[in-house]
C-alpha positions in Angstrom: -14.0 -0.3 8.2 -10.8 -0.5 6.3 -8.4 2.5 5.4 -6.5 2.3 2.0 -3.3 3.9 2.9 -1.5 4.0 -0.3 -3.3 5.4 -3.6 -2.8 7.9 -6.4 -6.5 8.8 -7.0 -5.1 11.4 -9.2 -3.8 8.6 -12.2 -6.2 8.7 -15.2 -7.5 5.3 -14.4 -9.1 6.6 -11.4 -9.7 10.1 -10.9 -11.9 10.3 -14.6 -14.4 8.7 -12.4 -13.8 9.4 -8.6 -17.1 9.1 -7.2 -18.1 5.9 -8.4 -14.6 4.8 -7.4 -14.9 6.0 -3.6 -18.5 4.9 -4.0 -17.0 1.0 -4.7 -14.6 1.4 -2.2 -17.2 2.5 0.8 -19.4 -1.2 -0.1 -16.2 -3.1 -0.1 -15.8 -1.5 3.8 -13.0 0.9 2.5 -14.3 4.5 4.2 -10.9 6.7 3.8 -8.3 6.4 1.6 -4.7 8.8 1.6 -3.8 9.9 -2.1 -0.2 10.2 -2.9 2.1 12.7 -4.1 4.7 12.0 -6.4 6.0 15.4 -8.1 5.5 19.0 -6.3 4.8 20.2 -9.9 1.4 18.0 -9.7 1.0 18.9 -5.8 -2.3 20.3 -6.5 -4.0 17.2 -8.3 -3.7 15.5 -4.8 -4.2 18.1 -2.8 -8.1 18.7 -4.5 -8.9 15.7 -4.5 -8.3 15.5 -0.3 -10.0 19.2 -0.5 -13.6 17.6 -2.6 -13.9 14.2 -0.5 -14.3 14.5 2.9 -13.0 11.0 3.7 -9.7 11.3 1.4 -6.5 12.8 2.6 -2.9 13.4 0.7 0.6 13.3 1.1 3.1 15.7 -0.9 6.4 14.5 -1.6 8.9 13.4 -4.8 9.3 10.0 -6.0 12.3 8.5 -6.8 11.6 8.0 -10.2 11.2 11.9 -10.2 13.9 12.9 -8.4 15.9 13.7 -11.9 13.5 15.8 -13.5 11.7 18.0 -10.5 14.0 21.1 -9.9 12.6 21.3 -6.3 13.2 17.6 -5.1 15.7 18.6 -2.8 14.5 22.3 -2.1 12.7 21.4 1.9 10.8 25.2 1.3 9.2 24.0 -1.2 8.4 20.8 0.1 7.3 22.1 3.6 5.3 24.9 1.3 3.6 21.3 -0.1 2.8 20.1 2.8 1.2 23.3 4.5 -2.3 22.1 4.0 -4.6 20.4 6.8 -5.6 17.6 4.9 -2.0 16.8 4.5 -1.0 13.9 6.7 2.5 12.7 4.9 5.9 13.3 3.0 6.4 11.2 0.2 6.3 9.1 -1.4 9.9 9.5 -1.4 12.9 6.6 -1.1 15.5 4.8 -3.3 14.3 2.8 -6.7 17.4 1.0 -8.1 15.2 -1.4 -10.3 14.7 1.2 -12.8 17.1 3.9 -11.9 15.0 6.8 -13.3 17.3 9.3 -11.2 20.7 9.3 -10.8 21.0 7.7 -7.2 22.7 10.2 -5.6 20.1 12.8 -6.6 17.5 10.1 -5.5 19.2 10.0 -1.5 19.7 13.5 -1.6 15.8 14.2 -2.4 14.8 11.3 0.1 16.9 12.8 3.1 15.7 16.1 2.2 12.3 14.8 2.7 12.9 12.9 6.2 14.2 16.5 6.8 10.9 18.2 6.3 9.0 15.2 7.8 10.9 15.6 10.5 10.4 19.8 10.7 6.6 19.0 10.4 6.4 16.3 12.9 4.8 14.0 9.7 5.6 10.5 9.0 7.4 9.9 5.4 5.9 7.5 3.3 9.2 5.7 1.6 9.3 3.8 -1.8 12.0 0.9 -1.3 12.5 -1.1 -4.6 15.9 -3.2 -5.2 17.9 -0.5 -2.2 17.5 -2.4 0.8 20.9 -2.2 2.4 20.4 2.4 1.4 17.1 2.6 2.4 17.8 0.9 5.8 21.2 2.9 5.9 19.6 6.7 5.2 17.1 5.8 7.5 19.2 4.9 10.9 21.7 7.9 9.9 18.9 10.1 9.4 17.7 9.1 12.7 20.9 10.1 14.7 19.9 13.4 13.7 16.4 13.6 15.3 13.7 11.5 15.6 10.9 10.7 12.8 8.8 8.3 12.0 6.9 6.4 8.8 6.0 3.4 6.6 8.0 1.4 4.1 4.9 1.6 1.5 3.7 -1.6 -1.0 6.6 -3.7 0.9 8.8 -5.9 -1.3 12.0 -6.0 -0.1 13.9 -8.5 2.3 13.4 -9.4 5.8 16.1 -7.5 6.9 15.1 -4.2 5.8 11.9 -5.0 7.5 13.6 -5.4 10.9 15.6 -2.4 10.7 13.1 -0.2 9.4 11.3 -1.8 12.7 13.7 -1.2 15.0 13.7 2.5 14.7 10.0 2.7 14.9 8.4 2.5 11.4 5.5 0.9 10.2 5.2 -1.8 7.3 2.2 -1.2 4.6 1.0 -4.5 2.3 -0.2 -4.1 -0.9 -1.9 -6.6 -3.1 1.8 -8.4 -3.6 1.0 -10.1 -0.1 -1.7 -12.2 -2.2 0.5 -13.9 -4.8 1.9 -17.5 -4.2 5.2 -16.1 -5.5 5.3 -13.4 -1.9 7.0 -15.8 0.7 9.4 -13.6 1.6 6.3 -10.8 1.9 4.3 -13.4 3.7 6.5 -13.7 6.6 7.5 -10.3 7.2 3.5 -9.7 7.3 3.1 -13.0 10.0 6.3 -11.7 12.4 5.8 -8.0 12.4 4.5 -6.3 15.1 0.5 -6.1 15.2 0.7 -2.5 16.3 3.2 -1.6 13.4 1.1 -3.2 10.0 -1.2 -1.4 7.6 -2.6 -2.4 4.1 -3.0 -0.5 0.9 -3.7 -0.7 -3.0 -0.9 1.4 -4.4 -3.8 1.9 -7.0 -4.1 1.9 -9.8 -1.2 -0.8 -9.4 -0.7 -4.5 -8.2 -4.5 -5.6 -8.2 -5.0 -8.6 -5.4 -5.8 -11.5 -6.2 -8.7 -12.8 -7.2 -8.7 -9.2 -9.4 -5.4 -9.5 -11.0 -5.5 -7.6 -14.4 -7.4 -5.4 -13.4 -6.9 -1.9 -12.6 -6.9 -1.4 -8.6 -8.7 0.8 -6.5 -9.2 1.2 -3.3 -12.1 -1.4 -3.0 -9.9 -3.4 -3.5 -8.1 -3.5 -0.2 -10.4 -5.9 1.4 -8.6 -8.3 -0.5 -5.1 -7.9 0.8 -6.7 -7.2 4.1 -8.2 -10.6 4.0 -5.3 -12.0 2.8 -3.4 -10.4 6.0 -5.6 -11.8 8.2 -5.3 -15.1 6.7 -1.6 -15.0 7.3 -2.0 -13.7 11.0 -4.6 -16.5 12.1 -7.0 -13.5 12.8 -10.7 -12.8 11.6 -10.8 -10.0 9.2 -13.0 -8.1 11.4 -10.1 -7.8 14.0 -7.2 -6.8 11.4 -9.9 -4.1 10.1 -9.9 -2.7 13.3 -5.9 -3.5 13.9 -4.8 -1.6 10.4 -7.4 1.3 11.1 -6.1 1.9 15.0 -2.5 2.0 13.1 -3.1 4.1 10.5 -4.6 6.8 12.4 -1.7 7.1 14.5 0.8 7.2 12.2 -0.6 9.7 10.2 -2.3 11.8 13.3 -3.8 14.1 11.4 -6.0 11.9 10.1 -7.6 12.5 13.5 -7.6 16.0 13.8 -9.3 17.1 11.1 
């Protein structure tokens, strides 16, 4: 069975019909799924959903794109307060986004080492959105660590090699999203074939980045079979055996998967 590690099941396109999606997702061999926070404002829409489906969990955290506008994306109370919830196993999403530059970028590193502050208080991973800040990203991260240990996932990975190796180094994890299918994702392709097999997960990032063969569509968690296959493709693996391989490295990262 495969776990989708990355979703908002809170967007319109999915949560107006939740069962049927996690219904979908269970015949495609998709039996637990972690919704995402992006605003403590909208904490609770996640935070439901993980309280009505016994086989979905959430994280609480600030995007980058939201870093401007929330008033408590660098206040670690309130995220901590977030976060005070069994069925939370994360911080985040939180990182850098340069491509768009939604947030000033200062406010965006303040909020994101605020967060690795509160992952680290909590002994949670942090779930980091890298887009167009490689050289930042890998930078907060390996300052952040001189301060204390922590762990986490560069999420729906599109960045270079490099970041990949660094993030590595210090003990993250890598998640692919339905990117690793397209022809154009060498770059994506190769970080997925050389990482470590203990340190790879998969994910939709639904309702974003549909796999191919369902591009156009809107994603959902189903969905991750496809990028899973694709994975295993790349690895020289049966698909059974990176089910098993994601799973066994989801769980530990975000422990309390187990425990509850």
């Amino acid at each position: 069975m495969i776990i989708d590690s990355h979703a908002h099941l809170d967007y319109p396109q999915l949560a107006d019909d939740l069962p049927a999606v996690l219904a979908r997702a269970s015949e495609a061999g998709v039996d637990r799924v972690i919704t995402i926070g992006v605003k403590l404002s909208t904490a609770d829409r996640p935070r439901r959903i993980a309280e009505t489906f016994d086989n979905v969990w959430f994280s609480a955290g600030i995007h980058p794109h939201e870093a401007g506008n929330e008033d408590q994306a660098c206040d670690i109370d309130a995220i901590m307060a977030a976060a005070d919830h069994p069925r939370c196993v994360a911080i985040g999403e939180a990182g850098l986004d340069y491509h768009y530059d939604y947030a000033p970028r200062d406010r965006q590193a303040a909020s994101f080492r605020t967060q690795i502050s509160a992952a680290r208080q909590l002994n949670l991973p942090i779930i980091v959105h890298a887009r167009e800040a490689d050289e930042d990203i890998a930078a907060i991260i390996e300052d952040e660590m001189t301060k204390g240990a922590f762990t986490g996932v560069l999420h729906c990975f599109s960045s270079g090699a490099d970041l990949a190796r660094r993030a590595l180094d210090v003990g993250f994890y890598v998640s692919f999203s339905g990117i690793l299918t397209f022809k154009s994702a060498t770059t994506i392709q190769q970080v997925a074939r050389d990482a470590p097999a203990d340190r790879i997960l998969v994910e939709t990032d639904a309702p974003f980045l549909a796999p191919v063969p369902m591009r156009g569509k809107s994603n959902e968690p189903a969905y991750t079979s496809h990028t899973l296959a694709r994975l295993a493709q790349i690895r020289g693996v049966e698909a059974d055996e990176m089910a098993d391989l994601t799973r066994a490295n989801t769980l530990r990262l975000f422990s309390r998967m187990e425990a509850s």
